[in-house]
N, CA, C and O atoms as a DFTB+ gen file, in Angstrom:
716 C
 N C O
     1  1     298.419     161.483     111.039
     2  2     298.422     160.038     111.136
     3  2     297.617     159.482     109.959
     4  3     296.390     159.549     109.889
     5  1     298.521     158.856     108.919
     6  2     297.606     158.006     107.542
     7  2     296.673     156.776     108.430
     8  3     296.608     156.310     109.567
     9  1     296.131     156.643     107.309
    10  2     294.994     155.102     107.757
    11  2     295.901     154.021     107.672
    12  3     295.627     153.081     108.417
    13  1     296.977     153.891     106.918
    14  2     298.075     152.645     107.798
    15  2     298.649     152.837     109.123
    16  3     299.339     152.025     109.740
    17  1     298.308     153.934     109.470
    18  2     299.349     153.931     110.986
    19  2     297.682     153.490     111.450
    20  3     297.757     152.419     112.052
    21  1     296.404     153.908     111.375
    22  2     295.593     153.529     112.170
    23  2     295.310     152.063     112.239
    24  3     295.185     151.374     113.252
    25  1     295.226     151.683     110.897
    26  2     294.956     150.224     110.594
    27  2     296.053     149.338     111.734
    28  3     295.797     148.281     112.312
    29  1     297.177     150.069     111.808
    30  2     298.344     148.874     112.363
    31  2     297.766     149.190     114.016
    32  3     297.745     148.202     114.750
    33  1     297.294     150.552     114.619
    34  2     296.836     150.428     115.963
    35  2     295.869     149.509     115.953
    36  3     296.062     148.455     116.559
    37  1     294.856     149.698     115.379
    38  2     293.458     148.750     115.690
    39  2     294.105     147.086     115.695
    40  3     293.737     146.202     116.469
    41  1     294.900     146.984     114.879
    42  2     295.657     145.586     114.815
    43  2     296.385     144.800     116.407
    44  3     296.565     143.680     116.883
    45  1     296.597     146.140     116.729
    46  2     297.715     145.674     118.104
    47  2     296.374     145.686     119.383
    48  3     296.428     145.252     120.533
    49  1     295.355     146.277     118.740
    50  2     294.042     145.874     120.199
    51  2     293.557     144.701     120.252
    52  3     292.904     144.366     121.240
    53  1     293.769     143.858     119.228
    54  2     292.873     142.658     119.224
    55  2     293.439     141.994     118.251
    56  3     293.274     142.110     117.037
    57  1     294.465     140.928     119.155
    58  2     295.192     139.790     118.761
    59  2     294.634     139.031     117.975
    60  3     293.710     138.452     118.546
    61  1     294.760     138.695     116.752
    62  2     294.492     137.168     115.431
    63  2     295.411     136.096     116.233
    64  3     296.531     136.182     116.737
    65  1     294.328     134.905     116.122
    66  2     295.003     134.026     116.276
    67  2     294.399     132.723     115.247
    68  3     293.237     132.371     115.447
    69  1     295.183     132.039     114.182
    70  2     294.966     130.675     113.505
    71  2     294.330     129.329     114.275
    72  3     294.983     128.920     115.235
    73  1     293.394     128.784     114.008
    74  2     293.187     128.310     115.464
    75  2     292.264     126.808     113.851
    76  3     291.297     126.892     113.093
    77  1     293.471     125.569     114.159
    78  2     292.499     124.693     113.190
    79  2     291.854     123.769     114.094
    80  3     292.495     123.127     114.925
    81  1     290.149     123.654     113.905
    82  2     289.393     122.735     114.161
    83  2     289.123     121.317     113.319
    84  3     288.438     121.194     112.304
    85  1     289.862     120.282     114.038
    86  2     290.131     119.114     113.049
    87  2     289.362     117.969     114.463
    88  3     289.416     118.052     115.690
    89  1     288.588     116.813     113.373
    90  2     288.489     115.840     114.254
    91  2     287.878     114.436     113.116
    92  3     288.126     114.403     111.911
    93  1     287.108     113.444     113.826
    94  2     286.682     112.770     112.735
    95  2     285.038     113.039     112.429
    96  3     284.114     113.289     113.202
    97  1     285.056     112.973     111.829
    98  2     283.559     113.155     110.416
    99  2     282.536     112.900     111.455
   100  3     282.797     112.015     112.270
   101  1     281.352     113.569     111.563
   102  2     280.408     113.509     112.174
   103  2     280.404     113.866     113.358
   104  3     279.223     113.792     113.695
   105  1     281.412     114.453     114.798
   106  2     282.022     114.764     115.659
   107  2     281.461     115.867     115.953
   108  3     281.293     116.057     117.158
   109  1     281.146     116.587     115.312
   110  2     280.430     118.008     115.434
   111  2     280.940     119.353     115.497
   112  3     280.442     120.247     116.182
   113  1     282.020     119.472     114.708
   114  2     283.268     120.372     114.320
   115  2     282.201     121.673     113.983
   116  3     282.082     122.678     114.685
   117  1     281.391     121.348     112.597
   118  2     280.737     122.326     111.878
   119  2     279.664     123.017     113.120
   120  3     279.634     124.184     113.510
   121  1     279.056     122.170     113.441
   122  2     278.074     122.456     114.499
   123  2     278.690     123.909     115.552
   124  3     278.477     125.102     115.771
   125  1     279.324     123.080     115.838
   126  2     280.440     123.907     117.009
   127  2     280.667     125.259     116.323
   128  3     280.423     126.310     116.915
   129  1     280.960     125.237     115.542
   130  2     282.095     126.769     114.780
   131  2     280.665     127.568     114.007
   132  3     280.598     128.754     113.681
   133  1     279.579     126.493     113.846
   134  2     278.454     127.560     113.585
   135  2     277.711     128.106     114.571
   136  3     276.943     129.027     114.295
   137  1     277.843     127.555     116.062
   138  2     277.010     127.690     117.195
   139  2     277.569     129.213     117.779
   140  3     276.931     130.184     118.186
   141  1     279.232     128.952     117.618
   142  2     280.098     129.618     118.059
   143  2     280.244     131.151     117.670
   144  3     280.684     132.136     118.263
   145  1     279.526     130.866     116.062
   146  2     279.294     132.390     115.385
   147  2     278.408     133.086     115.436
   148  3     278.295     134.236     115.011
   149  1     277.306     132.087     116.259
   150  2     275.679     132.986     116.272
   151  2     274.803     132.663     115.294
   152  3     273.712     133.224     115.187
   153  1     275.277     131.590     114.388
   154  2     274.691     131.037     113.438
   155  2     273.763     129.852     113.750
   156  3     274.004     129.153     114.734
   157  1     272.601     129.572     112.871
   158  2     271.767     128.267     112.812
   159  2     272.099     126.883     112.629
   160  3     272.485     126.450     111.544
   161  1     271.915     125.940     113.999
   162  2     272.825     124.935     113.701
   163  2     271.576     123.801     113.470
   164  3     271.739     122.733     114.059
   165  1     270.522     123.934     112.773
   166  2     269.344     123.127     112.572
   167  2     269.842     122.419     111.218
   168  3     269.614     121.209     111.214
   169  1     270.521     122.956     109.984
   170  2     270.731     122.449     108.880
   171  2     272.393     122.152     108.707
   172  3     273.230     122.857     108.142
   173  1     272.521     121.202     109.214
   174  2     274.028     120.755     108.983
   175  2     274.910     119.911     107.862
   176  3     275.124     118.744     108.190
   177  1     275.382     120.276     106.751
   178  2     275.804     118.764     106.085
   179  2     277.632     118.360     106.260
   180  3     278.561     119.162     106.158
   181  1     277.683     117.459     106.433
   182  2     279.264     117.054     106.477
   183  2     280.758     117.859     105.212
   184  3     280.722     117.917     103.983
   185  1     281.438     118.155     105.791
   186  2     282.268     119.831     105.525
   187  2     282.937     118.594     104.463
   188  3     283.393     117.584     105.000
   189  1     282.970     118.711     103.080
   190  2     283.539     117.977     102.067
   191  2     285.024     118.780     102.030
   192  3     285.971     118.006     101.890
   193  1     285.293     119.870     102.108
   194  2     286.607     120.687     102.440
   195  2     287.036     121.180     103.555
   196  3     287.758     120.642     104.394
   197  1     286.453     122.499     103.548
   198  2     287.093     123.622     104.576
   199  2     286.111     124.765     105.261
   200  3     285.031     124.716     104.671
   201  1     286.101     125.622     106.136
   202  2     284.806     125.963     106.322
   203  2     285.778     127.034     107.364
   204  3     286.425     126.660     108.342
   205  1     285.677     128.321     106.889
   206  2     286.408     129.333     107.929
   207  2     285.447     130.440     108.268
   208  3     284.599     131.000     107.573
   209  1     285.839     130.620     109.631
   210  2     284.722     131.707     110.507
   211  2     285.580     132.121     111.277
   212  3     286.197     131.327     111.988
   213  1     285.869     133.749     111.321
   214  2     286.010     134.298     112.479
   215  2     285.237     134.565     113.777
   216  3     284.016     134.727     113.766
   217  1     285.957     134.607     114.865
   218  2     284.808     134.123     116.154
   219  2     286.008     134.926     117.025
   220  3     287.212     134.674     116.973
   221  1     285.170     136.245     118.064
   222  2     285.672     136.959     119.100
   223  2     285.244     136.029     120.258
   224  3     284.171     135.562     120.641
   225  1     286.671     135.950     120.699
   226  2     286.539     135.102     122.236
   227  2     287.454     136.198     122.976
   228  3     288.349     136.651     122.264
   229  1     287.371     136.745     124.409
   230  2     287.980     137.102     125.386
   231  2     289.007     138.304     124.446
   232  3     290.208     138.204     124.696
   233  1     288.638     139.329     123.476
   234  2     289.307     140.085     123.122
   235  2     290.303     139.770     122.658
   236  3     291.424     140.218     122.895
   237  1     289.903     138.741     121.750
   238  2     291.182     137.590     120.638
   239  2     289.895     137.617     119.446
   240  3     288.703     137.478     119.718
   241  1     290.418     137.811     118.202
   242  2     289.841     137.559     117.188
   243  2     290.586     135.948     116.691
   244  3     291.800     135.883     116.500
   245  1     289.768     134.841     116.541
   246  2     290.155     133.846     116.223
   247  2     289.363     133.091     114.230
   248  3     288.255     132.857     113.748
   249  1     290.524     133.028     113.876
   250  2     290.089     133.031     112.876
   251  2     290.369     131.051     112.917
   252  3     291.370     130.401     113.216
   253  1     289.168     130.679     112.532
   254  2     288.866     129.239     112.580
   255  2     288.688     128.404     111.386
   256  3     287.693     128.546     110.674
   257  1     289.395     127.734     111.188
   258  2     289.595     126.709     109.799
   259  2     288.842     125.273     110.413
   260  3     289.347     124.601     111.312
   261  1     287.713     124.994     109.833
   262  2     287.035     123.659     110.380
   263  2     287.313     122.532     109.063
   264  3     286.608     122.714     108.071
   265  1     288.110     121.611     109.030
   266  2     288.383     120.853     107.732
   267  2     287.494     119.996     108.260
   268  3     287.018     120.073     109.393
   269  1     287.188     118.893     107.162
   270  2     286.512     118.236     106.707
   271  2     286.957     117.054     107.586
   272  3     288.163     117.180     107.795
   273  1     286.393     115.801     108.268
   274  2     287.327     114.707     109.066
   275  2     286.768     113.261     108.554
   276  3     286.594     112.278     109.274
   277  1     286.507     113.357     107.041
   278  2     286.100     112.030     106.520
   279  2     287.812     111.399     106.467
   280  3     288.904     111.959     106.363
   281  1     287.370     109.933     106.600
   282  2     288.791     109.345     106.293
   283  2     289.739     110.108     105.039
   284  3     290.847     110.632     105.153
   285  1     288.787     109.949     103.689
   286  2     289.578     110.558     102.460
   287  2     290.540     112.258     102.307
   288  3     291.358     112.763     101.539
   289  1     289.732     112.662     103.678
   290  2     290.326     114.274     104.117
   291  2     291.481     114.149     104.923
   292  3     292.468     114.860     104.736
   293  1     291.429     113.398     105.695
   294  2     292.127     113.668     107.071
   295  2     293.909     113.741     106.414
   296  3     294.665     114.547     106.956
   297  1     294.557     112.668     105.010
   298  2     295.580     112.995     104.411
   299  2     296.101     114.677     104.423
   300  3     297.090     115.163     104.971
   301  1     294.833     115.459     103.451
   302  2     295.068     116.730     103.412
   303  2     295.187     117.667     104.921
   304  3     295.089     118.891     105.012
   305  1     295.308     117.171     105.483
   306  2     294.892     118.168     107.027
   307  2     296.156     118.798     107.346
   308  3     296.258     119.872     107.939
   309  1     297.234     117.998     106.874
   310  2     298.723     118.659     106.934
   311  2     298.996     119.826     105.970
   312  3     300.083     120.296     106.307
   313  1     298.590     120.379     105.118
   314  2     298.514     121.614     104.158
   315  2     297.704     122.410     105.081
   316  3     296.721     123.007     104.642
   317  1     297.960     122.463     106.076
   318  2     296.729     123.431     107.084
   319  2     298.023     123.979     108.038
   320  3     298.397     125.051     108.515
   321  1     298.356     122.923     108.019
   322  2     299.673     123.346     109.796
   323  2     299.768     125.119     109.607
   324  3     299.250     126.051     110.223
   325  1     300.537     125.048     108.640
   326  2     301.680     126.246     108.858
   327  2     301.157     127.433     109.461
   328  3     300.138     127.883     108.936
   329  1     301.478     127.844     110.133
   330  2     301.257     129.602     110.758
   331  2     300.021     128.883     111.753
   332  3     299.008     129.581     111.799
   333  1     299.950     127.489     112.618
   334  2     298.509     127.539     113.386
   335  2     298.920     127.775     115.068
   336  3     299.838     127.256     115.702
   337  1     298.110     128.535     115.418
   338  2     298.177     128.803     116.696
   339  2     297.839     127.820     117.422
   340  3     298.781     127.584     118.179
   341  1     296.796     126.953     117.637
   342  2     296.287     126.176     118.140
   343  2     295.367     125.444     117.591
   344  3     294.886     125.749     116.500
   345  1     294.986     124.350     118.286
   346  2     293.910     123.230     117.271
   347  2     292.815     122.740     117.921
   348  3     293.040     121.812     118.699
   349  1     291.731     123.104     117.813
   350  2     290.868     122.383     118.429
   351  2     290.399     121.168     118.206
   352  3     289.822     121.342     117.132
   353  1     290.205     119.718     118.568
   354  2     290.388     118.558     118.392
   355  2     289.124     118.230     118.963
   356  3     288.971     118.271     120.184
   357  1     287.931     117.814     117.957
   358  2     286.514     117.386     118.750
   359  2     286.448     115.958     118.469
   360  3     286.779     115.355     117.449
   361  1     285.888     115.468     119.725
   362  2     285.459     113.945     119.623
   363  2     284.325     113.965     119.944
   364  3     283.952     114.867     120.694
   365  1     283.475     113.056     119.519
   366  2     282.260     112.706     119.539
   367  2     282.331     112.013     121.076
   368  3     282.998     110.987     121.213
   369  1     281.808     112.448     121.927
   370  2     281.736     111.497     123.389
   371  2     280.834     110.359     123.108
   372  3     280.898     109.536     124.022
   373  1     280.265     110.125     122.451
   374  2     278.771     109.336     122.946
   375  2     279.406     108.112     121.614
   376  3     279.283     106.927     121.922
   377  1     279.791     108.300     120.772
   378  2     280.604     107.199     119.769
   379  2     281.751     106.426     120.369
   380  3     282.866     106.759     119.968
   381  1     281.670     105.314     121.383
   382  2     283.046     104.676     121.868
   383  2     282.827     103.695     120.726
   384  3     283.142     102.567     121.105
   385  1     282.580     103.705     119.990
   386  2     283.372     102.544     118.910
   387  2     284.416     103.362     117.850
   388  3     285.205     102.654     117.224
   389  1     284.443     104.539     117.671
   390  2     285.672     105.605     117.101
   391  2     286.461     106.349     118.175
   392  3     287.192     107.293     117.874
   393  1     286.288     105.860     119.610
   394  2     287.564     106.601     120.153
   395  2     288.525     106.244     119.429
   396  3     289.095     106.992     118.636
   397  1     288.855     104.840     119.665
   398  2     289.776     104.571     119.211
   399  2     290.972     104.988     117.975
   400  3     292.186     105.147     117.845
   401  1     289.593     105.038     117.138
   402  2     290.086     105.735     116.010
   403  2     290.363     107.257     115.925
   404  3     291.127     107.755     115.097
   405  1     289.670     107.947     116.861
   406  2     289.975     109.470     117.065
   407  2     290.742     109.066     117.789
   408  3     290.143     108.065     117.397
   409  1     291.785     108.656     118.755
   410  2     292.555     108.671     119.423
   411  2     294.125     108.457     119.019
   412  3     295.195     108.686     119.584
   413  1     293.823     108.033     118.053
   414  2     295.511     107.609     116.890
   415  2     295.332     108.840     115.596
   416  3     296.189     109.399     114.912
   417  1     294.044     108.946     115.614
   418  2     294.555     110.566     114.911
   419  2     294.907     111.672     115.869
   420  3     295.669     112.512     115.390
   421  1     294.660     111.797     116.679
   422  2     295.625     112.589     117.528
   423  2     296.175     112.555     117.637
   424  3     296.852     113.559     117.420
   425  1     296.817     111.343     118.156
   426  2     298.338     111.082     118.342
   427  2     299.167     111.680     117.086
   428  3     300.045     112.539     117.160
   429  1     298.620     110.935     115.729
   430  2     299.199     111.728     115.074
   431  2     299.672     113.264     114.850
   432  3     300.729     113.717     114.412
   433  1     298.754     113.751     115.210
   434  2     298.777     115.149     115.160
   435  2     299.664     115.953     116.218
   436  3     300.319     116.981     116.047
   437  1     299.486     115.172     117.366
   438  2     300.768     115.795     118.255
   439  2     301.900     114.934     118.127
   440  3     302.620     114.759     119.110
   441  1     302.152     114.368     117.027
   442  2     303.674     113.713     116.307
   443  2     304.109     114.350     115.332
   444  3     305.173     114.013     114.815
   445  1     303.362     115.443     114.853
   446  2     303.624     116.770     113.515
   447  2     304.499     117.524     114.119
   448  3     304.207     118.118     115.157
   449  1     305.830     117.614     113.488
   450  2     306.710     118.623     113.611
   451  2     306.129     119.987     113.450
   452  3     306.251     120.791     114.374
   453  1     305.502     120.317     112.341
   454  2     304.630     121.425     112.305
   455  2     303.887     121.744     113.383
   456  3     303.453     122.883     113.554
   457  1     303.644     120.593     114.343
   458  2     302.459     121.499     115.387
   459  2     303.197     121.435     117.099
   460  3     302.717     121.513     118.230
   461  1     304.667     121.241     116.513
   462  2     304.905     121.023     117.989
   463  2     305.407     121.857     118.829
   464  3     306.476     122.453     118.699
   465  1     304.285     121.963     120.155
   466  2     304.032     122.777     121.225
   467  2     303.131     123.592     120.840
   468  3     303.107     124.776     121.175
   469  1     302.169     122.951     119.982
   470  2     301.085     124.006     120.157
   471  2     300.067     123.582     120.453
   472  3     299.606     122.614     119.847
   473  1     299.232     124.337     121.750
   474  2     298.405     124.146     122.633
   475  2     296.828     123.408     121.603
   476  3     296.416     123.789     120.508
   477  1     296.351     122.422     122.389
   478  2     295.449     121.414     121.940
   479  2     294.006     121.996     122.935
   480  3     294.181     122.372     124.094
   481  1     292.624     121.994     122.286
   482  2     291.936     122.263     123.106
   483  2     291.119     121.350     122.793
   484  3     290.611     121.524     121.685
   485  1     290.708     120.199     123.487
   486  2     289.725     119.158     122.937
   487  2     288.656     119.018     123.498
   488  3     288.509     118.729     124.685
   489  1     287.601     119.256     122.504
   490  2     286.239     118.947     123.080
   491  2     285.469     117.786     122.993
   492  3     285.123     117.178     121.980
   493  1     285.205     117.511     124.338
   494  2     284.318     116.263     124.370
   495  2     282.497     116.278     123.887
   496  3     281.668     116.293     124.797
   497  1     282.159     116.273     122.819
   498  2     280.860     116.783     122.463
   499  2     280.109     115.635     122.529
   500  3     280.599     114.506     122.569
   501  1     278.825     115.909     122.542
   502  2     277.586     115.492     122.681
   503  2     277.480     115.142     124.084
   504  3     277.246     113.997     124.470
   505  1     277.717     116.507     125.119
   506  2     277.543     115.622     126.374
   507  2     275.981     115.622     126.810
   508  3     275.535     115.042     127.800
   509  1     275.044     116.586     125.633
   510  2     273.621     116.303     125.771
   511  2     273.230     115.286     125.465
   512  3     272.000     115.247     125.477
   513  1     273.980     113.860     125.010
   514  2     273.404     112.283     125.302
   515  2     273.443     111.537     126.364
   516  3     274.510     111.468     126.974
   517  1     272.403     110.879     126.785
   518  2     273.245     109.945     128.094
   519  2     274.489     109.382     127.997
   520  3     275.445     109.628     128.733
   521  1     274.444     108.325     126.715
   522  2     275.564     107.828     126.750
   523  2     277.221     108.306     126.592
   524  3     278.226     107.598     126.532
   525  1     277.106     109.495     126.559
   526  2     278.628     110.671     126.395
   527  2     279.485     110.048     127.501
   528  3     279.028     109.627     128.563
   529  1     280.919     110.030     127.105
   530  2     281.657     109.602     127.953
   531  2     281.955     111.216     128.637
   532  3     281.675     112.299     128.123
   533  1     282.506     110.989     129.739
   534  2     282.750     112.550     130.488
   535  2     284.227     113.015     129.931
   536  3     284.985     112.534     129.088
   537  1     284.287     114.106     130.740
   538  2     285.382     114.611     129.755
   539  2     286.880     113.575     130.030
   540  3     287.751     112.996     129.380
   541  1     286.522     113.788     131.244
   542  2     287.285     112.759     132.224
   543  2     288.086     111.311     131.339
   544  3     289.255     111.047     131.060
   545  1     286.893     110.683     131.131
   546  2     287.157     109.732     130.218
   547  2     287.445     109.969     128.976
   548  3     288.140     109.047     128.550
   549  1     287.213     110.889     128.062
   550  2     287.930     111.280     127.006
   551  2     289.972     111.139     127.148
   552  3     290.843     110.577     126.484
   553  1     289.943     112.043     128.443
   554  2     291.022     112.846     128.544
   555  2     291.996     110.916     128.774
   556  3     293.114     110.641     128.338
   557  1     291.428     110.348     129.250
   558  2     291.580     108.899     129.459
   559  2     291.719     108.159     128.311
   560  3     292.794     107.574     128.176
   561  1     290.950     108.054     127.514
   562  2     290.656     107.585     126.248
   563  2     291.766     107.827     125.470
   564  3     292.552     106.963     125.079
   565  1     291.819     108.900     125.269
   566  2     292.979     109.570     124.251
   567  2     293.990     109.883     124.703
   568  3     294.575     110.924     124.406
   569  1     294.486     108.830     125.710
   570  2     295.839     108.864     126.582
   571  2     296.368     110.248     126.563
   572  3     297.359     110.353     125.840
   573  1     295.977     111.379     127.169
   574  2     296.398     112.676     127.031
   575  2     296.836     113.128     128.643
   576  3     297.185     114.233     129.057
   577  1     296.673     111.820     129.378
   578  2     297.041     112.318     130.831
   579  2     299.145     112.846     130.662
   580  3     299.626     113.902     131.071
   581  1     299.825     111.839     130.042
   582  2     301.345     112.007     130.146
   583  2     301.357     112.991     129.165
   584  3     302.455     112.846     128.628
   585  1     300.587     114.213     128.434
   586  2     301.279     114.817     127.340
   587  2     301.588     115.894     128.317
   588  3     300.908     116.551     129.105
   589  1     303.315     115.833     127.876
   590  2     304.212     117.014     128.834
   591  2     304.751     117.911     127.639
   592  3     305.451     118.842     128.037
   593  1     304.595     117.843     126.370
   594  2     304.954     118.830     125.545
   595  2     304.416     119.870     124.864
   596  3     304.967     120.476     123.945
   597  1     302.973     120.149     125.465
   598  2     302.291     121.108     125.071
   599  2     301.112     121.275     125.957
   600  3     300.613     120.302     126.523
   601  1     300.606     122.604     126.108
   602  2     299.341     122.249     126.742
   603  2     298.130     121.897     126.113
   604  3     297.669     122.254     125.029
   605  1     297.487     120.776     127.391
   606  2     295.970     120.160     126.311
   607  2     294.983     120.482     127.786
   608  3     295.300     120.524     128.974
   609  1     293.895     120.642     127.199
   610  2     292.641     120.599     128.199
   611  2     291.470     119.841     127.333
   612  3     291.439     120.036     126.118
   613  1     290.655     119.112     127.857
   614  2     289.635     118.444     127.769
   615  2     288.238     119.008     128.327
   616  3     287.994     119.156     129.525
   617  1     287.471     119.261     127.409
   618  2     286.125     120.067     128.146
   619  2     285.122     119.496     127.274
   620  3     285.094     119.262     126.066
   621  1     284.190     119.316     128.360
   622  2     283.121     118.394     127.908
   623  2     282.124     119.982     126.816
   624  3     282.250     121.185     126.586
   625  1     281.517     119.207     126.607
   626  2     281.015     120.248     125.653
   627  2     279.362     119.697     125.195
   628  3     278.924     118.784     125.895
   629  1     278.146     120.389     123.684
   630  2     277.024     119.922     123.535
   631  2     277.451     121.241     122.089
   632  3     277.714     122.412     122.361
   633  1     277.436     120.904     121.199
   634  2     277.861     121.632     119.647
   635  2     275.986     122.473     119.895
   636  3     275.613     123.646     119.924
   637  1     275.419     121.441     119.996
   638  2     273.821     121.403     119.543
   639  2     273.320     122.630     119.938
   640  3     272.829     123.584     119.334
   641  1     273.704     122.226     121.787
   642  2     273.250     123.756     122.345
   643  2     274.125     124.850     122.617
   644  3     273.977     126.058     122.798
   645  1     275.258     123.905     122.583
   646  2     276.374     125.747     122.927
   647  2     277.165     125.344     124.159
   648  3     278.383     125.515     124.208
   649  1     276.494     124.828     125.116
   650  2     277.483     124.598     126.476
   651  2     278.582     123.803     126.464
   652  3     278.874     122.668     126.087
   653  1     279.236     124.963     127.117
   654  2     280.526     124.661     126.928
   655  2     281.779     124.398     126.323
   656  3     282.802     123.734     126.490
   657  1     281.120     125.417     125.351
   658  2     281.883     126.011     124.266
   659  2     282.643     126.928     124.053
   660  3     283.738     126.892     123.492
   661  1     281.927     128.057     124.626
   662  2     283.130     129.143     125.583
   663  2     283.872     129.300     126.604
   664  3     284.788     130.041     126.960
   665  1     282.871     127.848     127.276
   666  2     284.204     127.810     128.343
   667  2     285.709     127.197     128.011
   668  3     286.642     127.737     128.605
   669  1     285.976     126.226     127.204
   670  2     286.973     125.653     126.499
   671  2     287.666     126.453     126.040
   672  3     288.816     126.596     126.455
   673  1     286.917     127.539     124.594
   674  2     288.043     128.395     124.288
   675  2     288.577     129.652     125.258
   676  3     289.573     130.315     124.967
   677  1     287.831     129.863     126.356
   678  2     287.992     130.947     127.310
   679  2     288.937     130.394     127.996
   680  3     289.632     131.275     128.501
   681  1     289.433     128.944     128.356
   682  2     290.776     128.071     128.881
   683  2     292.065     127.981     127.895
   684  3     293.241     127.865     128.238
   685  1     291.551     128.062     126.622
   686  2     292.249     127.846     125.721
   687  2     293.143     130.050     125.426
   688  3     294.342     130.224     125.210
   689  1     292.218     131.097     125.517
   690  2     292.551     131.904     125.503
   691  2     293.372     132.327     126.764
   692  3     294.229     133.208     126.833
   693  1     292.984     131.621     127.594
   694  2     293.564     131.877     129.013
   695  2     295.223     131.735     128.677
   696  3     296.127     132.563     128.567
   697  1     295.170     130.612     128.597
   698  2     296.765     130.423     128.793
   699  2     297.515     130.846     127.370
   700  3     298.730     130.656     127.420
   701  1     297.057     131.349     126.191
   702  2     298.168     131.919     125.039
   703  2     298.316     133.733     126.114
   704  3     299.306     134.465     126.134
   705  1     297.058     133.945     126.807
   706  2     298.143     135.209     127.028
   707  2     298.714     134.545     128.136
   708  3     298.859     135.568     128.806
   709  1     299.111     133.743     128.792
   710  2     300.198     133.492     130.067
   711  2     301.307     132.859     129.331
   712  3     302.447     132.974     129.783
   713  1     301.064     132.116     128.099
   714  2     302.293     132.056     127.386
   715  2     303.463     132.898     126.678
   716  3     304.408     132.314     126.147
């Protein structure tokens, strides 16, 4: 047995999956995907591009693309689609003066031919503020109660400290293997 026949077993134990983390600027995308790696989330600056980390969830290697969600970025976010498994979509809970505005970029995003039917996992972050809307109200907010063409879940979340961060993608891993 050559080291390509081994390389292709080790391949078939532990599924890759493309997984883009997109939301708007300040939301806590970076936070999240550095918390997520075991990394220090004390020094943060706003992702001017792209920012990729692989991250083992539930015996899935997920390889994570965190783009940048300043207005001047969000154009480029479509040079990302191709080959994505899923997208994680963070909103800032505790900012209700940009739901709005995170809420029509979504929309957009589940109006991409490129992304359609692929499962949405959105996190409601900063639920370590008082003022955080619950996930509840997110899922409200971002009119995501009628989406019948893909699956979405809403999970409240805290980038800062970590909770509830694995539980989201552990929902989100759940259902690609029942798919």
């Amino acid at each position: 047995m050559g080291l390509l026949s081994l390389l292709r077993n080790l391949k078939k134990d532990s599924e890759e999956f493309r997984v883009l983390m997109l939301g708007l600027d300040n939301s806590g995308k970076t936070t999240a995907l550095k918390k997520l790696a075991g990394e220090d989330v004390s020094h943060i600056t706003p992702t001017q591009g792209f920012n990729i980390k692989s991250v083992q969830q539930d015996g899935f290697k997920l390889n994570v693309w965190d783009i940048g969600g300043q207005k001047h970025i969000r154009p480029y976010w479509k040079n990302y689609y191709q080959n994505t498994d899923a997208i994680v979509y963070m909103i800032d809970s505790a900012d209700k003066r940009r739901t709005d505005e995170a809420a029509d970029e979504l929309t957009s995003l589940l109006e991409e031919p490129d992304l359609a039917g692929i499962p949405v996992l959105v996190y409601a972050n900063k639920q370590d503020l008082l003022n955080a809307m619950s996930a509840a109200d997110v899922m409200e907010a971002l009119d995501l109660k009628g989406e019948k063409s893909r699956w979405v879940h809403v999970e409240g979340c805290s980038a800062k400290t970590g909770e509830g961060l694995e539980a989201g993608l552990s929902k989100l891993m759940e259902h690609k293997k029942s798919s």
